[in-house]
N, C-alpha and C positions, 0 to 999 in steps of 0.2 A: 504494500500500500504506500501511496505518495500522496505527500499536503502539500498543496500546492498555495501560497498566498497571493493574491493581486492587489495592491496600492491603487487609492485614488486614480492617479492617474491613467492607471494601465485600465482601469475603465471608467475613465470620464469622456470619453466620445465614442461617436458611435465606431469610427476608423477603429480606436481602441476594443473594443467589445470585440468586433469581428479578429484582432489578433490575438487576442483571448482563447476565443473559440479553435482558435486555426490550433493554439498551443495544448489545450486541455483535451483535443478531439484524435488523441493518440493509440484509442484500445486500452491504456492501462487502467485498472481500479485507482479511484483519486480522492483523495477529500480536497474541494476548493475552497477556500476562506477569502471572501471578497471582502474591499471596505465598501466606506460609499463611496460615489462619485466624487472628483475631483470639484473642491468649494461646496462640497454639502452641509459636510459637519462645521465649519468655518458660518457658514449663514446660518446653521441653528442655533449655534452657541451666539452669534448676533441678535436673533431674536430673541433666543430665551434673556439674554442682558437687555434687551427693552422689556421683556414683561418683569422683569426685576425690576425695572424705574418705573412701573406702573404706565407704562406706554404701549398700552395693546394695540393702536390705531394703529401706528407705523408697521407691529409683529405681524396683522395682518396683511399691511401692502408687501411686506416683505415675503411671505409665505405666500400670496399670488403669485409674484415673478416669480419665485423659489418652483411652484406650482406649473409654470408656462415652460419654465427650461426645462422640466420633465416630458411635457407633453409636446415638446418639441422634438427629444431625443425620441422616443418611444415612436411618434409617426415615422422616422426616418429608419431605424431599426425595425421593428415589426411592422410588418408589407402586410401578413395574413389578418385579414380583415374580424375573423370571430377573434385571434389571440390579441389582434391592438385593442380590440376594445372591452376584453377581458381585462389586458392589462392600465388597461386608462382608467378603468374601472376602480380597481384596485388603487393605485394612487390618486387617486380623487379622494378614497376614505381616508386614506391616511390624513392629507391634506382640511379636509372637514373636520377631522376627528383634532388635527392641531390647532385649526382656528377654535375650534368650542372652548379649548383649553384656554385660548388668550383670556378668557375670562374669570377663570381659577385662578384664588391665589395663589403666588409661587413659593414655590419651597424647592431642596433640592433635587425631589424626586421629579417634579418637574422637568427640572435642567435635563435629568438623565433621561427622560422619557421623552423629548424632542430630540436631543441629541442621538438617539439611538435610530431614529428612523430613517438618516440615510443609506444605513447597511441593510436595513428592511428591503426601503425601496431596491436598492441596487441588484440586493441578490435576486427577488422577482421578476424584476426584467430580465434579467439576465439569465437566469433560469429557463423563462416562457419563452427566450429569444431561440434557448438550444432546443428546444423540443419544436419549433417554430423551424429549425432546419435539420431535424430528424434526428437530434441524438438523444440519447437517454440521460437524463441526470434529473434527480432527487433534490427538493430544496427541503432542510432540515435546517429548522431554527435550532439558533444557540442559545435561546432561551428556556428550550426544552432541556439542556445538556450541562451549560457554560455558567458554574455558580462558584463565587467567591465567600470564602468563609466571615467570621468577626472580625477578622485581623488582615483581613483584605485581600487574602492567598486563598490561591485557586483551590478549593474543596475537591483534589484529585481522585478521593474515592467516589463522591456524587457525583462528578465529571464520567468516570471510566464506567460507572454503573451504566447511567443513563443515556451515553454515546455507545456502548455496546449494545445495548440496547435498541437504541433506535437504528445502527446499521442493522443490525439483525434481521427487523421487521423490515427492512427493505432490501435484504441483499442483492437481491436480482439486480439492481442498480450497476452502472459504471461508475459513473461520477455524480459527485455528493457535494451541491452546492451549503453554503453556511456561512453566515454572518461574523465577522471578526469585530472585535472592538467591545461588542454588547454581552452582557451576563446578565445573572441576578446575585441580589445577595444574599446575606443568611437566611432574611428573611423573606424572600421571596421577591422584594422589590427589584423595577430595573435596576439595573446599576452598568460599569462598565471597568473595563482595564484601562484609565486615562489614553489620553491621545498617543497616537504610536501601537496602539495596542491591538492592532492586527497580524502584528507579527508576533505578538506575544500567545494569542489565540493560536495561531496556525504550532509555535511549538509546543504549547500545551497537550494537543490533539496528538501530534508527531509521538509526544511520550506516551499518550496513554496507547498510540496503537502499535506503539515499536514501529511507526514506521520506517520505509528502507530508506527516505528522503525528506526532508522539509527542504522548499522550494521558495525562496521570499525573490517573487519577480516585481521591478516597480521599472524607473526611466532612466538608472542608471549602470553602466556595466560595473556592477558591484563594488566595494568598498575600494576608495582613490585615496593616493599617498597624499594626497591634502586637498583642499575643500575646493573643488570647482566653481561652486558661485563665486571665490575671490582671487583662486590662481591660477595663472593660465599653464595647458601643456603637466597634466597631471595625468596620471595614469592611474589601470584599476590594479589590484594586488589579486592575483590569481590563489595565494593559499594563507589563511589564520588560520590561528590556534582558537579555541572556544576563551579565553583568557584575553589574547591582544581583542578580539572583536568585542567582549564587552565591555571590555578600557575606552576604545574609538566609543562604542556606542553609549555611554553614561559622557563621556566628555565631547559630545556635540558634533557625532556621525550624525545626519540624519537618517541615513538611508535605511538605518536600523533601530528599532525599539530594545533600551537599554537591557531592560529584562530576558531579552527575548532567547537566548541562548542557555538558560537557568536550565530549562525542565528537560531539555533532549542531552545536555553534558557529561550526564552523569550517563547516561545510557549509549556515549558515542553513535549517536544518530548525528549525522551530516546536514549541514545547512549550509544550502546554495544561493548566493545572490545573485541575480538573472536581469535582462534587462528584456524588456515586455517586445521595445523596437529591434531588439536584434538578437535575437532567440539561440542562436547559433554561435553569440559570440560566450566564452568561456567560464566571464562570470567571475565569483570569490568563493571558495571552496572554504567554510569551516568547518573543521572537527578538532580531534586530540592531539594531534600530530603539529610536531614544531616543525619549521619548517625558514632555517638560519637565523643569523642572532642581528643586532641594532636596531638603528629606526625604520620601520617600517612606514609608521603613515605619522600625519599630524591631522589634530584636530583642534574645535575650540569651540568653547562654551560661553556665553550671554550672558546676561542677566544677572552677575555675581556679586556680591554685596561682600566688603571685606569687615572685618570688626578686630579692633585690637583693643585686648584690655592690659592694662598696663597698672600693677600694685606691689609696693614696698613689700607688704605683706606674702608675695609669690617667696620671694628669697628665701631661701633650706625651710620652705613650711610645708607641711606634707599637707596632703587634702586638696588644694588648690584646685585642680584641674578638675577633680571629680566636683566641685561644688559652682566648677563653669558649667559642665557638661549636664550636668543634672536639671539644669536651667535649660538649655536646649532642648533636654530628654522629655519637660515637662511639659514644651508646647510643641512637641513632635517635630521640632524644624532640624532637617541633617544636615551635617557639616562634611564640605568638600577637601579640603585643604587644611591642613596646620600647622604650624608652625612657634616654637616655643625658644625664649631665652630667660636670663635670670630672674628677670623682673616684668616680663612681658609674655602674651600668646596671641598670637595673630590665630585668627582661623576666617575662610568664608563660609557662604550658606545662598541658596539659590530662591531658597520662599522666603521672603519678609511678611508674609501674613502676619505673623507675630512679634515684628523687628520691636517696633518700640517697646510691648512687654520687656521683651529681651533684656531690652539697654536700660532698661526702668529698674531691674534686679542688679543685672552687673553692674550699676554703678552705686550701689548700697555699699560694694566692698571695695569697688576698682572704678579708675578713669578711663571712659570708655568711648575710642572713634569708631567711628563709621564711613566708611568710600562705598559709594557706589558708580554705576556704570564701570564695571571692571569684567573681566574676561578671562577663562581658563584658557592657556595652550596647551594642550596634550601631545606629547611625543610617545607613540606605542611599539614595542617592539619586543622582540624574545631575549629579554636577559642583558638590557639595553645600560643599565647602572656598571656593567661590567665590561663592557664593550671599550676599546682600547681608544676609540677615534672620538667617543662619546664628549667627555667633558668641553672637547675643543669646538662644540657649538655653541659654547655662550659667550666665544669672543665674537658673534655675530650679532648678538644683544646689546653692543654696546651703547649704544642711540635709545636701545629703549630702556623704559621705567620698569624694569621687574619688579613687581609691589612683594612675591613672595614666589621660595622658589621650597617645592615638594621631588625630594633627590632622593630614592632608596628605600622610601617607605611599599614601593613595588618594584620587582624584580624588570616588569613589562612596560613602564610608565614614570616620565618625568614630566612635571608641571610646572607651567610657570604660569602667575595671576600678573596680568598687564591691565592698563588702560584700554577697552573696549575700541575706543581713538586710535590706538596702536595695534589691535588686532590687523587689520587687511596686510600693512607695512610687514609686522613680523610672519605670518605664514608664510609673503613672497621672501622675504630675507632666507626663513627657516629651506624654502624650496629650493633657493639657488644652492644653499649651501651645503646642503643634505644629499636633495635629486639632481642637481644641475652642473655641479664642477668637479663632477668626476672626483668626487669624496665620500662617496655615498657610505653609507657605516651601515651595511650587512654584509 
């Protein structure tokens, strides 16, 4: 069996849908994890923030248009006349059933419950479109299957039960379309694996079914020595380890969901990165298997907020750090980076939901800054802290402001926290000097 996952993109038009079709229409037994379409979930989560300002006029004009770009896709894709207007059908109620809502108070189940519907809609069309050109596939909701515990982790025995399950009743099936992104929770309600979280879905399934493959195809040939939206003349990396891909992926890979390598690692199941427009090209191959030592790729992370607390009191007192930490632990906010001297700890954090709490306790004991607009750079590689060529890239940093540099705390992984400002500057620095002059350190 092979999980296949498809990215917004790979089906946000209709040209895309049919190269979908051309790749899943292969004979093998599959399970498909689609998202939604590309700007689906982007414009719910738009609306559901007006019906949180009490703005349901606007969430309605928006859920029209939201409404027309569907009914635009669907005339152009489904030709057969009883399945287009089966399928119009169908998302019309969706759409009804969202506008009623504008009128309920919001809460967050709310949220989850607009949000969830463009992988509704998508898998449906997309489902009716393959039986529409004579193939066989099954659309099985993840909300029959796909549930998250108390504590927010996949409930993999009610997962395996109820996905055995429902293959079962349908075996005869080839291909097994289904929702990524959306679950329930403990207690029944929607909920979802946050944004990203179709890739997370797709290797959930992969473990519980041992499959031979997880397959995450989206618009890029698979994981790049550094970020294409900012440097030019990057290439993709043909082999990771299940280790360097989730260092890339938590430090601001997109192409991959940070989680998403957790539930198949342990079971050396294989995940391929695939790109949807060029099915044939290679790809990124991760499993177990290391595969040479240095930098392999660079990436970088947003949205960073640094904090230093600085107290006379840190010097030879033991406690210290546990009675930072504990403060973090209490309003659930994680920490990225840190860094410690006699009388000071730098660390950052990526949610400020609870910053000011935060700086409102640490300065009961300590003097406490704050920077934000700062940026992680990640350098990932096998065993890169050891690497003989390594250290001599931060005579390339010389121009920029390292605010704080993480060396050794992973075997796979150096960081440096810069100004946000200075991100685009330092990955092309990091590219020339790593990929480009013939110094490459693997």
């Amino acid at each position: 069996m092979l999980v296949l996952k498809f990215g917004g993109t790979s089906v946000g038009s209709v040209e895309s849908m049919i190269n979908v079709k051309n790749i899943i229409n292969d004979g093998k037994k599959k399970v498909v994890v689609l998202s939604a379409m590309s700007g689906t979930t982007n414009a719910l989560v738009n609306i559901s923030e007006l019906l949180k300002q009490n703005n349901a006029e606007e969430a309605v004009v928006l859920l029209d248009q939201l409404h027309q770009t569907y009914k635009n896709t669907i005339d152009q894709l489904i030709t057969n006349p009883t399945f287009n207007a089966e399928v119009n059908a169908y998302v019309s109620n969706i759409f009804e059933v969202l506008t009623q809502n504008t009128n309920n108070e919001y809460n967050r189940l709310t949220y989850n419950t607009f949000v969830a519907q463009g992988e509704r809609l998508s898998t449906y069309i997309f489902t009716r479109y393959l039986h529409q050109e004579g193939i066989d596939a099954c659309l099985i909701s993840a909300l029959d299957f796909m549930r998250i515990d108390k504590t927010n982790e996949p409930d993999n025995f009610y997962i395996q039960q109820n996905l055995n399950r429902i293959l079962f009743e349908n075996s005869e099936s080839q291909i097994y379309i289904t929702q990524g992104f959306i679950c329930r929770d403990a207690d029944g309600n929607i909920a979802n694996l946050q944004r990203g979280g179709s890739d997370y879905t797709a290797t959930i399934i992969g473990a519980i079914l041992k499959a031979e493959e997880v397959q995450i195809w989206t618009d890029i040939d698979g994981f790049h020595n550094n970020d294409p939206r900012f440097v030019e003349n990057t290439t993709a990396i043909s082999n990771l380890s299940f280790d360097e891909s989730a260092e890339l992926a938590y430090f601001g890979a997109k192409i991959l969901h940070p989680q998403t390598v957790m539930p198949v690692s342990a079971f050396d199941i294989p995940v391929r990165l695939k790109n949807t427009m060029s099915p044939n090209a290679h790809g990124t191959l991760i499993t177990n298997q290391v595969h040479g030592e240095g930098i392999k790729a660079i990436a970088a992370k947003d949205g960073i907020t640094a904090i230093k607390i600085k107290s006379a009191r840190m010097l030879l007192a033991h406690g210290f750090l546990k009675k930072v930490f504990e403060i973090f632990e209490r309003y659930e906010t994680s920490i990225d980076m840190i860094t410690t001297s006699e009388i000071a700890v730098s660390l950052t954090i990526d949610n400020t939901t609870y910053l000011q709490d935060i700086v409102n306790e640490l300065n009961a004991f300590a003097h406490v800054e704050v920077d934000d607009f700062m940026s992680i750079v990640c350098l990932v590689g096998n065993a890169i802290v050891y690497h003989p060529d390594t250290p001599n890239l931060f005579q390339i940093l010389q121009d920029v402001n390292v605010r704080m540099i993480s060396y050794g705390g992973s075997n796979n992984n150096i960081s440096l926290l810069i100004n946000t400002s200075d991100k685009v500057e330092t990955l092309k620095k990091l590219q020339r000097y790593v990929f480009e002059n013939n110094q490459v350190l693997v």
